[in-house]
C-alpha positions as a Markdown table, in Angstrom:
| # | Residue | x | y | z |
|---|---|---|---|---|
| 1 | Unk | 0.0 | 0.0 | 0.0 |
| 2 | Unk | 2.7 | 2.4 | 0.6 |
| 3 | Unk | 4.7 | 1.4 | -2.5 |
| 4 | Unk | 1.0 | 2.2 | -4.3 |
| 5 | Unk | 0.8 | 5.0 | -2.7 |
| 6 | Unk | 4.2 | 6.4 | -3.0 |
| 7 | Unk | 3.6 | 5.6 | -6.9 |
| 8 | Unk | 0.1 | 7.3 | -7.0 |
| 9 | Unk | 1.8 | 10.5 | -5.6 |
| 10 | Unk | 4.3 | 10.5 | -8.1 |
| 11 | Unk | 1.7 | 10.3 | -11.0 |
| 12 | Unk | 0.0 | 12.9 | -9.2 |
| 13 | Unk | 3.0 | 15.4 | -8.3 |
| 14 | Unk | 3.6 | 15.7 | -12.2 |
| 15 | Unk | 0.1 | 16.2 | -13.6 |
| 16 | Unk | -0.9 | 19.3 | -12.0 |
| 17 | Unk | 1.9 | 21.1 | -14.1 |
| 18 | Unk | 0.7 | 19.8 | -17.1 |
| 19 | Unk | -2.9 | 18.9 | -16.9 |
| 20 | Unk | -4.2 | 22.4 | -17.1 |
| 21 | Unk | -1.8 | 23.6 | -20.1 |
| 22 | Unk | -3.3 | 21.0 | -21.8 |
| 23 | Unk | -6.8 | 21.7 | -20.9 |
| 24 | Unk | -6.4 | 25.3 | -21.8 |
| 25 | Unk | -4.8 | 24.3 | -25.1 |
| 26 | Unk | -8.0 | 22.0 | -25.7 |
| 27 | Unk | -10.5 | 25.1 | -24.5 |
| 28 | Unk | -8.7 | 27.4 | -27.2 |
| 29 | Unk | -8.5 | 25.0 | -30.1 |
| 30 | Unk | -12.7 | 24.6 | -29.1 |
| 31 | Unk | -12.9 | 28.2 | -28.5 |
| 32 | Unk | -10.9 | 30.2 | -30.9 |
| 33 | Unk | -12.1 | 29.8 | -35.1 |
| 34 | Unk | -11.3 | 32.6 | -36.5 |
| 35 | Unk | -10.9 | 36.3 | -36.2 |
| 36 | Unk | -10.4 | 39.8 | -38.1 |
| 37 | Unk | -6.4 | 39.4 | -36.6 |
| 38 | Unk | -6.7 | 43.2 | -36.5 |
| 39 | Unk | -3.5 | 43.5 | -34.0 |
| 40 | Unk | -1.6 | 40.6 | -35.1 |
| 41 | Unk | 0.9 | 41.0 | -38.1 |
| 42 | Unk | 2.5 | 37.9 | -39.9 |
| 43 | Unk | 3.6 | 37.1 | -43.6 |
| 44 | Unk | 4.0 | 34.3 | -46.1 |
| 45 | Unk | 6.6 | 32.1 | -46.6 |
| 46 | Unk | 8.4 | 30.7 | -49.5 |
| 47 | Unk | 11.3 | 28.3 | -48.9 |
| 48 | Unk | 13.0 | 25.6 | -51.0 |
| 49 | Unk | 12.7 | 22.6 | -50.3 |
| 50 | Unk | 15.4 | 20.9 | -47.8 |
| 51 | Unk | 15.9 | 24.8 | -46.2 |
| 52 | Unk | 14.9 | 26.2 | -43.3 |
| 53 | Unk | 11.3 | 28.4 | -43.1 |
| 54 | Unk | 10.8 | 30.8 | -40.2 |
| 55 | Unk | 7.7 | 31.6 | -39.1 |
| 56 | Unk | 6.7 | 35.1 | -37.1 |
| 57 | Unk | 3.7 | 35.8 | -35.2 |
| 58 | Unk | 3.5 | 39.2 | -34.2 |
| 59 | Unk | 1.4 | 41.6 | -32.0 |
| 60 | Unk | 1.2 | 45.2 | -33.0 |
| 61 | Unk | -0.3 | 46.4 | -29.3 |
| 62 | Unk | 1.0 | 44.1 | -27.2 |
| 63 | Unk | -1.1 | 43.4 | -23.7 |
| 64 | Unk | 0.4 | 40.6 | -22.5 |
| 65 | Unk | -1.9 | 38.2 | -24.2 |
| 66 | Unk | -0.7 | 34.7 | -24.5 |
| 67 | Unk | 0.1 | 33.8 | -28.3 |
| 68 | Unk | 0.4 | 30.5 | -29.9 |
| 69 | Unk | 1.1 | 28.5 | -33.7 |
| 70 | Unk | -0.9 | 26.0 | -34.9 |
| 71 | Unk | -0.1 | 23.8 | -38.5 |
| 72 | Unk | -2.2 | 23.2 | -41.3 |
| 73 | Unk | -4.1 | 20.6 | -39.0 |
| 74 | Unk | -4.7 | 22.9 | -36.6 |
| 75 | Unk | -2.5 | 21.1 | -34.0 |
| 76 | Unk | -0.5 | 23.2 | -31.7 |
| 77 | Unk | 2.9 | 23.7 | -32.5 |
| 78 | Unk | 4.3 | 26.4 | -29.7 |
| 79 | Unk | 2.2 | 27.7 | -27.1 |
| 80 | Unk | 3.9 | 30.7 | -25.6 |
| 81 | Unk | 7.4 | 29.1 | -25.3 |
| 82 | Unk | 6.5 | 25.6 | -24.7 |
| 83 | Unk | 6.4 | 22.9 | -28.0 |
| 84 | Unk | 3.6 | 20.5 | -27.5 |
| 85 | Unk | 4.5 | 19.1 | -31.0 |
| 86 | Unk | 6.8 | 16.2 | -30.9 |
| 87 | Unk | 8.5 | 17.3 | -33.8 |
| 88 | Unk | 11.7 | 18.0 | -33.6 |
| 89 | Unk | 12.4 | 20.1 | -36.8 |
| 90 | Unk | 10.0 | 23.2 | -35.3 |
| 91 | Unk | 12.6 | 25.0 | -32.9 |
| 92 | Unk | 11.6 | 28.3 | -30.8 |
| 93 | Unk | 13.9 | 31.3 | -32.6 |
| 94 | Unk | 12.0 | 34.3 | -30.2 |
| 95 | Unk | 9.7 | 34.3 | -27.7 |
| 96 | Unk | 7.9 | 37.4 | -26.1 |
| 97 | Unk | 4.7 | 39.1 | -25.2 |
| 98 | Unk | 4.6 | 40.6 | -29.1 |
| 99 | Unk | 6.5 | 37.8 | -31.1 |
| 100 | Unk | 6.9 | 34.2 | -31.5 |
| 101 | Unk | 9.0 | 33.1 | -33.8 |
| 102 | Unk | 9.7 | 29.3 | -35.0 |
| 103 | Unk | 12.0 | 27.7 | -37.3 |
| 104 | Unk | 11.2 | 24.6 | -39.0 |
| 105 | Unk | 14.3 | 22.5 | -40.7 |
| 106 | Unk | 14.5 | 20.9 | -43.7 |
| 107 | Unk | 11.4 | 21.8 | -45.1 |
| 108 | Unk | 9.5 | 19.0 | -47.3 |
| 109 | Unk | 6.1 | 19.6 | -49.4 |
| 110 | Unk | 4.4 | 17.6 | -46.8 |
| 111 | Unk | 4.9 | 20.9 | -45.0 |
| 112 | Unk | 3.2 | 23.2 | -47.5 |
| 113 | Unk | 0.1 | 24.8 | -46.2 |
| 114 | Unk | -1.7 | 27.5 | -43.8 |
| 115 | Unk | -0.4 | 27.9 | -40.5 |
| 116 | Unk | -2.3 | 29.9 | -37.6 |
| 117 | Unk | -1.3 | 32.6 | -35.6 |
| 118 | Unk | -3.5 | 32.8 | -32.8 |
| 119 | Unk | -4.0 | 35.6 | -29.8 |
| 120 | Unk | -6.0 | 35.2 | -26.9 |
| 121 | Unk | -7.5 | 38.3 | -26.4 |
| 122 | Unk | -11.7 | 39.2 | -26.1 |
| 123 | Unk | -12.6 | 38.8 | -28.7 |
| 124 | Unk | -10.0 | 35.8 | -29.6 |
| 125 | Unk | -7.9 | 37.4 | -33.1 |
| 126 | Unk | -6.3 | 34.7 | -35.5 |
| 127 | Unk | -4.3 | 35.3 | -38.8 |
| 128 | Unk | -2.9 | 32.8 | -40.8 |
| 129 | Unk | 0.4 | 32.4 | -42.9 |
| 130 | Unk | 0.8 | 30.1 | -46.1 |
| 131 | Unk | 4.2 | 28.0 | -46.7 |
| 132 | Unk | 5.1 | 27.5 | -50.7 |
| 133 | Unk | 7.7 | 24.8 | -51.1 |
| 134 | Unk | 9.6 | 24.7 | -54.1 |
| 135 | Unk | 11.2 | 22.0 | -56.0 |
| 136 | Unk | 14.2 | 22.3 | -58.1 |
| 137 | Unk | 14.3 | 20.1 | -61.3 |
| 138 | Unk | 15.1 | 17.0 | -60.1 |
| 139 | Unk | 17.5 | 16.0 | -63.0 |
| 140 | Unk | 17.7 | 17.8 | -66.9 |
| 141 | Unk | 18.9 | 15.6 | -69.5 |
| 142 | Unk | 19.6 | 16.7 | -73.7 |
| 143 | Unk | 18.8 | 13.7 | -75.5 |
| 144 | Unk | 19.9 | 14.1 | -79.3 |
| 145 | Unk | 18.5 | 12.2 | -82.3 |
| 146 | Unk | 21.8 | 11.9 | -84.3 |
| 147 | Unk | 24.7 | 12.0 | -82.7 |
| 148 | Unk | 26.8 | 13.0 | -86.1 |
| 149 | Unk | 24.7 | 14.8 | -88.2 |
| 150 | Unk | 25.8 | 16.3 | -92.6 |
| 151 | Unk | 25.5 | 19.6 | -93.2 |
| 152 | Unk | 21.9 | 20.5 | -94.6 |
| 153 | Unk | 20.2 | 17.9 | -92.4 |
| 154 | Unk | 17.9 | 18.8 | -89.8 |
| 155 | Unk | 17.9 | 17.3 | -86.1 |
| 156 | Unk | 15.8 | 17.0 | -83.3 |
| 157 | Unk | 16.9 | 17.7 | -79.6 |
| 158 | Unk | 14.9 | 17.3 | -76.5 |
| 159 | Unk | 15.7 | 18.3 | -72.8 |
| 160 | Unk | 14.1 | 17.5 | -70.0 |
| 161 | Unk | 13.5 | 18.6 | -66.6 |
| 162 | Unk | 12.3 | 16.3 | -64.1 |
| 163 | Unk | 10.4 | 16.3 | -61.0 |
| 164 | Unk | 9.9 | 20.0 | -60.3 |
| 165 | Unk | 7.6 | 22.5 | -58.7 |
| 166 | Unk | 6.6 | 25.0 | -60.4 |
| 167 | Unk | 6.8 | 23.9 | -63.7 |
| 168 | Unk | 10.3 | 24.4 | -64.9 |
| 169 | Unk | 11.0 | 27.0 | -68.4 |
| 170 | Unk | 13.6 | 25.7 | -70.6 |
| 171 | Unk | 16.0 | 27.7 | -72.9 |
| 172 | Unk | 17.6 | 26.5 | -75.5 |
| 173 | Unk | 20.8 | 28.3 | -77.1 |
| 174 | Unk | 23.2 | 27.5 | -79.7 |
| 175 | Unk | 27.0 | 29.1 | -78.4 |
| 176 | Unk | 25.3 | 32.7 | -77.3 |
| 177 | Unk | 22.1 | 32.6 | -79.8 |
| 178 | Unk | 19.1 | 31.7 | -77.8 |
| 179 | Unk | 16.6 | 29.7 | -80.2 |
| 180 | Unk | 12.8 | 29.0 | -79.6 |
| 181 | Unk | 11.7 | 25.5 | -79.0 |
| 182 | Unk | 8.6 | 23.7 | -78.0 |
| 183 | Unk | 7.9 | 22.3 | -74.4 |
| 184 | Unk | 5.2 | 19.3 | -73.1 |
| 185 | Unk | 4.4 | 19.3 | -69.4 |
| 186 | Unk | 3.1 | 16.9 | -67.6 |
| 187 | Unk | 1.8 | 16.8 | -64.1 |
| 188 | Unk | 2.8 | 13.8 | -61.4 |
| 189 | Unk | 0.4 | 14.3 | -57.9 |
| 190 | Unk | 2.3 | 18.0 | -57.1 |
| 191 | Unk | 5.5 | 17.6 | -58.9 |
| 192 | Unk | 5.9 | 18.6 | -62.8 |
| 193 | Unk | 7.9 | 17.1 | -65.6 |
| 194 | Unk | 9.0 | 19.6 | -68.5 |
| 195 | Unk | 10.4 | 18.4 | -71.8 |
| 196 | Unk | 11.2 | 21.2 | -74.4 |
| 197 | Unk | 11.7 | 19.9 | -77.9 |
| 198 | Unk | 14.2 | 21.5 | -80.5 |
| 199 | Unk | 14.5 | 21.3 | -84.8 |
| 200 | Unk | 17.6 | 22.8 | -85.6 |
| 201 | Unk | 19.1 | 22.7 | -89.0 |
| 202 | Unk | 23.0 | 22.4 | -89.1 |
| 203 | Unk | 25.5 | 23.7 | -91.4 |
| 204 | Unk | 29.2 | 23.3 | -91.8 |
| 205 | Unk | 29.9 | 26.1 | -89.0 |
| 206 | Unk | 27.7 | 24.2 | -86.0 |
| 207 | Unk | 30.4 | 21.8 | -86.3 |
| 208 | Unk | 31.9 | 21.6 | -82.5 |
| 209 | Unk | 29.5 | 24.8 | -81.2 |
| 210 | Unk | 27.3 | 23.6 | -78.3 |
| 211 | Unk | 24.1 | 23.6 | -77.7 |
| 212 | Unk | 22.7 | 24.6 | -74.5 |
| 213 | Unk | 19.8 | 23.7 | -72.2 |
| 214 | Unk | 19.2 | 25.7 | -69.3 |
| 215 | Unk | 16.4 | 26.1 | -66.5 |
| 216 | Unk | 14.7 | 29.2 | -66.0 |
| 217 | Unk | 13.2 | 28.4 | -62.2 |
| 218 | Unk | 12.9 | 30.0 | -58.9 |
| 219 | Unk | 14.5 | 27.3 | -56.8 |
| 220 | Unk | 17.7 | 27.4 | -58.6 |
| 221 | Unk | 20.1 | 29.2 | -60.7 |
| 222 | Unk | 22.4 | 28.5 | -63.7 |
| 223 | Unk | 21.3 | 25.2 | -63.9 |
| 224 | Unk | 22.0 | 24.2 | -67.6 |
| 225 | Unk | 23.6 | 21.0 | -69.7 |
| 226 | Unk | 24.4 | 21.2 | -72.9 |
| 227 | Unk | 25.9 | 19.1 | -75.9 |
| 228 | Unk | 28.3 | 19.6 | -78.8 |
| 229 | Unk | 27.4 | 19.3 | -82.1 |
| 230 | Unk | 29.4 | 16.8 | -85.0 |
| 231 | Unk | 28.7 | 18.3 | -88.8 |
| 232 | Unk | 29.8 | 16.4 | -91.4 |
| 233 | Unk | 30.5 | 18.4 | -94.5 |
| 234 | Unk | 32.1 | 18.3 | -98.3 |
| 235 | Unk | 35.2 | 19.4 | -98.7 |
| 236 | Unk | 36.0 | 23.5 | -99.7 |
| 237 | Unk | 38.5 | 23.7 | -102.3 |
| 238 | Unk | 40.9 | 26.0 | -102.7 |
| 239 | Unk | 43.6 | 26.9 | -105.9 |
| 240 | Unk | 46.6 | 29.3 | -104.7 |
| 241 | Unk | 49.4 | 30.2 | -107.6 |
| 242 | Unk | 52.7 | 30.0 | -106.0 |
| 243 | Unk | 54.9 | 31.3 | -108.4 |
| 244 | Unk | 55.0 | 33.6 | -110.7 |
| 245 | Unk | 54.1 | 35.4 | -107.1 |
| 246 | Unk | 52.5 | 38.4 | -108.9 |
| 247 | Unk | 52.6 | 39.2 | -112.6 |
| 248 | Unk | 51.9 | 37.7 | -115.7 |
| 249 | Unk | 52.1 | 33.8 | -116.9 |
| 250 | Unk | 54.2 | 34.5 | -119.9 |
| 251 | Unk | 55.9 | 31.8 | -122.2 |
| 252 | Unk | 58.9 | 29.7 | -121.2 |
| 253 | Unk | 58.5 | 30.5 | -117.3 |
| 254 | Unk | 57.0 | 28.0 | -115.3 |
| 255 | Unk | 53.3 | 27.7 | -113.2 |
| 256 | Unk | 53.2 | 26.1 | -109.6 |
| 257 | Unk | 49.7 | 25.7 | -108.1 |
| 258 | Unk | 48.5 | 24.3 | -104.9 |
| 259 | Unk | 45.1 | 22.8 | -103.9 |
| 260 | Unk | 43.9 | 22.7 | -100.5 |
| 261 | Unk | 41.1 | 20.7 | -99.3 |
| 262 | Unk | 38.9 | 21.3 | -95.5 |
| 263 | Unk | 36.2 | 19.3 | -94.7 |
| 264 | Unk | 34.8 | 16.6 | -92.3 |
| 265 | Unk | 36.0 | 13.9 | -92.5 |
| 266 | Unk | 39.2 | 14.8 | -93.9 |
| 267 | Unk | 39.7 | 14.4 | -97.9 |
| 268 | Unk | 41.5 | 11.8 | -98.7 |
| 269 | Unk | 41.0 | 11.7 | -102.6 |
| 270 | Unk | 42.7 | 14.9 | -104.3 |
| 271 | Unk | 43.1 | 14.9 | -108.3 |
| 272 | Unk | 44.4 | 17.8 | -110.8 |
| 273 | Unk | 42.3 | 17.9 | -114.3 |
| 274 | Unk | 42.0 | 19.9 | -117.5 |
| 275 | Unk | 38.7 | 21.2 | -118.5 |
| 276 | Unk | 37.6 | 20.0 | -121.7 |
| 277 | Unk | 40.9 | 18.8 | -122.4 |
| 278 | Unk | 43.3 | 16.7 | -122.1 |
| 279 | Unk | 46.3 | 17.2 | -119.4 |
| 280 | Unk | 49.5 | 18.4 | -121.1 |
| 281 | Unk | 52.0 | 15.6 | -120.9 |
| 282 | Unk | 54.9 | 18.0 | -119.6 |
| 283 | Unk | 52.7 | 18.7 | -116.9 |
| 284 | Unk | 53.3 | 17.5 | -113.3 |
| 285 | Unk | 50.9 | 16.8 | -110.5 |
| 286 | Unk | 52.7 | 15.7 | -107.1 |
| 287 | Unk | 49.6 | 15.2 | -104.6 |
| 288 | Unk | 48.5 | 19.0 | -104.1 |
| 289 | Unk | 50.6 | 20.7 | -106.3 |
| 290 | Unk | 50.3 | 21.1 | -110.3 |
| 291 | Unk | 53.3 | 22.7 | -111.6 |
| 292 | Unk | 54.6 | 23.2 | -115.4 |
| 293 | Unk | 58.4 | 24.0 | -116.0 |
| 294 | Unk | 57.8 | 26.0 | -119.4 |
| 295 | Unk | 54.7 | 27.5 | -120.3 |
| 296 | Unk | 53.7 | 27.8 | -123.9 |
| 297 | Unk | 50.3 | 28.8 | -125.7 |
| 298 | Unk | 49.1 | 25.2 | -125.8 |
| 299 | Unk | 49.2 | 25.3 | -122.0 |
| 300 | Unk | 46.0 | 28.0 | -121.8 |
| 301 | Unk | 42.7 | 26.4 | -120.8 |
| 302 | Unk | 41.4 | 26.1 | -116.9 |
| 303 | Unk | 42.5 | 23.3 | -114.8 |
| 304 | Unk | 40.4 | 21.8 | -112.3 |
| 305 | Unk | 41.9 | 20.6 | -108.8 |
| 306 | Unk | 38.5 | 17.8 | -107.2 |
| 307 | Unk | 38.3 | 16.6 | -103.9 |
| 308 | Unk | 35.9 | 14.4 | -101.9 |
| 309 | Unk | 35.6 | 12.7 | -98.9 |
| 310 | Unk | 32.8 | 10.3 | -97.7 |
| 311 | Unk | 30.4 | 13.3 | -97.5 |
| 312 | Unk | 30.5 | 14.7 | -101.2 |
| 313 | Unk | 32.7 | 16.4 | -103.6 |
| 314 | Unk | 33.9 | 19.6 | -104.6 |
| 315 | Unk | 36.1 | 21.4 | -106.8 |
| 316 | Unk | 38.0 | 24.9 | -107.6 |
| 317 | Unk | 39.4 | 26.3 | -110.6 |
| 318 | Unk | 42.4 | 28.1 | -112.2 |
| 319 | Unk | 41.7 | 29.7 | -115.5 |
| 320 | Unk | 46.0 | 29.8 | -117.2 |
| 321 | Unk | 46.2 | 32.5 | -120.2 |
| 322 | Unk | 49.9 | 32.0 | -121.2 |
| 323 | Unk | 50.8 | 35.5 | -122.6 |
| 324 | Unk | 53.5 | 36.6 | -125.2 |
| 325 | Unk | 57.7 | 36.8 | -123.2 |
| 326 | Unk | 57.7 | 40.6 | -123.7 |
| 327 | Unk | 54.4 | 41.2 | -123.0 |
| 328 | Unk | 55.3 | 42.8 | -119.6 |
| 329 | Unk | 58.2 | 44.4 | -121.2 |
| 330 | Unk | 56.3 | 46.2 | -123.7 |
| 331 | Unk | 54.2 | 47.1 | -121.6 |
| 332 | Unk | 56.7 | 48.3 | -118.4 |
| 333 | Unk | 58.0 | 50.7 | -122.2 |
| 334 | Unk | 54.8 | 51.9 | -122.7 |
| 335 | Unk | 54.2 | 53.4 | -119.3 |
| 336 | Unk | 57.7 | 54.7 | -119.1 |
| 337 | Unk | 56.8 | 56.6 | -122.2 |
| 338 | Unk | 53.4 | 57.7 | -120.9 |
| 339 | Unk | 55.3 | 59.1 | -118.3 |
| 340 | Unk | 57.8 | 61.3 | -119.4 |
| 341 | Unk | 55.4 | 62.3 | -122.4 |
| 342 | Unk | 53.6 | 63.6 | -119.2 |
| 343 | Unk | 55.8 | 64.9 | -117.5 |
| 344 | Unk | 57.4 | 67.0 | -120.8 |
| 345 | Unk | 53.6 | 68.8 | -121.1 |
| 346 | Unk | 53.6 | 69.4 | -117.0 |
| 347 | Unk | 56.8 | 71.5 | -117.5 |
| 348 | Unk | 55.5 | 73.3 | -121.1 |
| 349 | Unk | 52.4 | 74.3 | -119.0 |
| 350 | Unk | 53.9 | 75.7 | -116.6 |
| 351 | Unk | 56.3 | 78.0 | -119.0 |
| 352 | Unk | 53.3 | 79.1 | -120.5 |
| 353 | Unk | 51.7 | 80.4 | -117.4 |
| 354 | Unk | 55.0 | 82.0 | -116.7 |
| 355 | Unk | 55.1 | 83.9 | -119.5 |
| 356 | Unk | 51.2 | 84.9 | -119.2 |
| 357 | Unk | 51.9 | 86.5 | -116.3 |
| 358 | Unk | 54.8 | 88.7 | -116.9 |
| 359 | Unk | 53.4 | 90.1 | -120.3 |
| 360 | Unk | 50.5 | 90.9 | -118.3 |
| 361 | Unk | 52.5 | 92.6 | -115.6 |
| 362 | Unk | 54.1 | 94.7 | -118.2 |
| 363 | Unk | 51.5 | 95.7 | -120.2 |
| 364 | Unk | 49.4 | 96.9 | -117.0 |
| 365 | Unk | 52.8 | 98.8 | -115.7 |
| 366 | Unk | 52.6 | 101.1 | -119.4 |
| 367 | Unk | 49.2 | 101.9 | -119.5 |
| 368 | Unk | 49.8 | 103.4 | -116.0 |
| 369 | Unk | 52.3 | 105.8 | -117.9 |
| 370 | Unk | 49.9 | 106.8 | -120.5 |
| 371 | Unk | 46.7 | 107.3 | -118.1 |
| 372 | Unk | 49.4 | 109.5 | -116.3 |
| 373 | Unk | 50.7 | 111.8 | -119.5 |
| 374 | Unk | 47.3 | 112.3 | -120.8 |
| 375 | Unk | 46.2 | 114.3 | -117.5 |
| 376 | Unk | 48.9 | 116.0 | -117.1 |
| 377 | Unk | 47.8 | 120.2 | -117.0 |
| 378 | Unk | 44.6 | 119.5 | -114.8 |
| 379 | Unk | 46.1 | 118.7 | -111.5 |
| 380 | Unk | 45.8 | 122.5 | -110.9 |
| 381 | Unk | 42.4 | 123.2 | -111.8 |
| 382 | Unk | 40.2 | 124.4 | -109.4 |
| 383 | Unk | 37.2 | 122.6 | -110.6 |
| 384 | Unk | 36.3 | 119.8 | -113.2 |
| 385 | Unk | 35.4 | 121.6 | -116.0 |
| 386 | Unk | 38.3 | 123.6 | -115.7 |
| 387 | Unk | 40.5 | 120.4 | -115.9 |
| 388 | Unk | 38.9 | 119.3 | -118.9 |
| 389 | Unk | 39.4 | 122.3 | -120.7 |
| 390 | Unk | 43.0 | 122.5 | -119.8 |
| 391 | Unk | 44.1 | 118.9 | -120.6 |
| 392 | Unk | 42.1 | 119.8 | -123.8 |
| 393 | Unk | 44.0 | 122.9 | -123.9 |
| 394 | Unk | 47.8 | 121.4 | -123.4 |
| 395 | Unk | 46.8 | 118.6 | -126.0 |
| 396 | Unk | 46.2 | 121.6 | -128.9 |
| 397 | Unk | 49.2 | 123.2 | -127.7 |
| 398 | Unk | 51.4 | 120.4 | -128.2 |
| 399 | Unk | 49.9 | 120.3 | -131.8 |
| 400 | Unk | 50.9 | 123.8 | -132.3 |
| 401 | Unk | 54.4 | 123.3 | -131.1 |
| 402 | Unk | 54.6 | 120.6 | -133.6 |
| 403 | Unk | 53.4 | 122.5 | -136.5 |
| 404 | Unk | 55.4 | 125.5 | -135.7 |
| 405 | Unk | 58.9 | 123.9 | -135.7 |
| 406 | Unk | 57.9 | 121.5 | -138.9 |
């Protein structure tokens, strides 16, 4: 009996701590419904998921009122400073009479929902925030149809994002050119799948350029993946004349020309030809190189230099117009000539103009002279008129003088 009692006692010693928090907790959850939440201040929360969301219940006038957090299930998670919730991922950040603040750990979506701030005041307020998890694309793959692809061809790409929520955005881009494609979603329970589909058409100078898959989505940044392309392509031919560096082909000089090849895969298969002719027999081809030791009118006509690879074939050609041996030197003669014959009417020119202006120099200095002799006797008149008549007056005199003496 006094073991019983001794353990009855001890049952008893520890309830009365407890059993009336939890009755008061059971008389608010009854109680309090809702409320206008007029003094009590709270805001969303958007977290990724795996982080940490904080949750604050605050009280704009504060009066000492005793504040608690429920979940979405409207089960208590802190009353005042005390957890009745036996999870261990809620954790008390700040308690006091006009906040309580919680943390909850490693979020999940399980989590997502409305949680309840609640006052107890009369009338009872309660406000209520809302938890948005988010979920980073779980994986994003580029899946291409052809893995080597010839030039003109068109191919299809896809990229997919898995497992995300929101619904990722995809962009594609080819090296820094960002190209439209079309994108599928499709909905699992709360996550989202997202494949984007791309036709691109390739061309010789895709050949290595990536292309480029990347998520546009709040949980994460610069996600992306991409893949490099393989073109095949023809070869590009080109002719280059190696001697005569610069001038004319002219008979009995030699002709060296060289054919080079690019393409994918290499060309392997190189050949020289003549146009609607036959070769020359004193020509000689050596792999790239075409090269004829004296050149002679029955050399003119194009020649062709062909090269293929597994892709296609191409070719370039050199158009040879064998010209007479002094047809540079005749012609070097003829603009030597050109230019002194130019240089001879330069200097004539100028000895014209030379002479054009010292005859007119000299023929302006004697009229001067004459103007001067003519008015001579009317410097001393005292008007006009009277200058007239004497300059009229000294030219009859002068006459008289001269038929006097005669």
């Amino acid at each position: 009996m006094a073991g019983g009692s001794h353990s009855g006692s001890a049952a008893g010693g520890g309830a009365p701590g407890l059993l009336p928090l939890l009755l008061l907790l059971l008389c608010a959850a009854a109680i309090i419904h809702t409320g206008d939440g007029q003094n009590l201040v709270t805001e969303d929360v958007t977290v990724v998921e795996g982080d940490v969301a904080t949750i604050s219940c605050r009280v704009k006038n504060s009066d000492d009122s005793v504040i608690q957090l429920l979940n979405p299930n409207r089960q208590t998670i802190y009353f005042r400073d005390f957890r009745p919730l036996k999870d261990s991922r809620f954790q008390l950040v700040n308690f006091s009479n006009s906040e309580l603040r919680v943390s909850l750990t490693n979020v999940s979506i399980s989590d997502e929902g409305r949680y309840f701030c609640q006052l107890y005041t009369d009338p009872p307020q309660e406000i209520y925030t809302t938890i948005t998890v988010l979920v980073p694309p779980r994986n994003l793959v580029i899946d291409i149809q052809k893995e080597i692809a010839i030039e003109g061809e068109e191919i299809e790409l896809n990229c997919t994002a898995m497992a995300s929520r929101p619904a990722t955005n995809i962009r594609w881009f080819k090296g820094n050119k960002e190209l439209t494609g079309k994108s599928e979603v499709e909905q699992w329970s709360d996550m989202y799948t997202v494949t984007s589909r791309l036709v691109l058409k390739v061309g010789r100078e895709d050949d290595g350029v990536p292309v480029i898959c990347l998520v546009d989505h709040p949980a994460v940044k610069d996600l992306q993946t991409q893949r490099y392309l393989e073109v095949m392509y023809k070869p590009q031919v080109r002719v280059s004349q190696n001697y005569p560096v610069q001038g004319l082909t002219r008979e009995g000089e030699p002709l060296e020309l060289t054919c080079a090849a690019i393409g994918k895969p290499q060309p392997t298969d190189m050949r020289w030809l003549r146009v609607d002719d036959e070769m020359p027999q004193h020509v000689v081809v050596s792999g790239s190189n075409l090269l004829i030791s004296n050149l002679n009118k029955t050399d003119n006509g194009t020649y062709r230099c062909e090269a293929s690879n597994a892709v296609g074939k191409s070719h370039a050609d050199y158009m040879l117009f064998v010209y007479d041996s002094r047809a540079g030197e005749e012609g070097a003669i003829r603009s030597v000539d050109h230019a002194v014959v130019g240089g001879v009417v330069a200097v004539v020119v100028f000895a014209m103009l030379c002479l054009l202006i010292i005859l007119g120099r000299y023929f302006a200095r004697h009229k001067g002279t004459y103007f001067t002799h003519e008015a001579k006797g009317a410097d001393d008149a005292a008007d006009a008129d009277t200058a007239i008549i004497n300059a009229e007056g000294g030219q009859n005199n002068s006459e008289e003088k001269k038929e006097y003496f005669i």
